[in-house]
C-alpha positions in Angstrom: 89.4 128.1 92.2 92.4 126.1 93.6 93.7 123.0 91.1 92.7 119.7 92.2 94.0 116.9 90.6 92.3 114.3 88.6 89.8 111.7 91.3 87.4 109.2 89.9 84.6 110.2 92.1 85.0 114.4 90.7 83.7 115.6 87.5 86.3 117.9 86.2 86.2 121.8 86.0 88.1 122.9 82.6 86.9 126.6 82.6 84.3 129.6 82.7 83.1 131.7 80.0 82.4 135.3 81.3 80.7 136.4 78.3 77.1 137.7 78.3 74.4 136.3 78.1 76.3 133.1 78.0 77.8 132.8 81.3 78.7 129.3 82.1 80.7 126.5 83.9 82.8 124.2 81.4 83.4 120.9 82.8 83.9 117.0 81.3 81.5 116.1 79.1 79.0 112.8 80.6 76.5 110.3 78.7 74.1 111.9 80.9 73.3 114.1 83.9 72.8 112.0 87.5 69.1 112.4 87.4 68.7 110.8 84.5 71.1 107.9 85.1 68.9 107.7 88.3 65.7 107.7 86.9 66.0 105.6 83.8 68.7 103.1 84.9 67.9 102.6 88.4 63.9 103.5 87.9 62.3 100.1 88.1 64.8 97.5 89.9 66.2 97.4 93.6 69.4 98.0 94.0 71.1 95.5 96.7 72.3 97.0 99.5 76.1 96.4 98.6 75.4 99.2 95.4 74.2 101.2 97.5 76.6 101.3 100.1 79.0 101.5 97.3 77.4 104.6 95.7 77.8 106.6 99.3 81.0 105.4 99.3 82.3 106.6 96.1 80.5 110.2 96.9 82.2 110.6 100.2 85.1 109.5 98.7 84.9 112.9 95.9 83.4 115.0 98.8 86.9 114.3 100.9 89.3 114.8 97.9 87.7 118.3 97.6 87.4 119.5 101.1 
């Protein structure tokens, strides 16, 4: 995997463990995973349209950085 420096919009890959049965991807530590901040945060309110906008925004904006 090639280096890519720090963005706001990336969560950030620090490693692999090869070891079985505990294969896994080691990245930065969140509150919680996207479902859940979509579920319970976002569950019972309407977001304007400007948040919205905002949240493609801010994904497009990781997406590039990476590609």
């Amino acid at each position: 995997m090639t280096s890519v420096s720090g963005h706001p919009h990336v969560l950030r890959f620090l490693g692999v463990c090869l070891e079985r049965p505990n294969v896994s991807f080691i990245s930065e530590a969140l509150q919680c995973s996207l479902e859940e901040w979509l579920r319970h945060d976002r569950m019972n309110r309407a977001e304007p349209l400007s948040e919205i906008l905002r949240y493609a925004e801010e994904a497009a904006s990781g997406l590039y950085h990476l590609h």
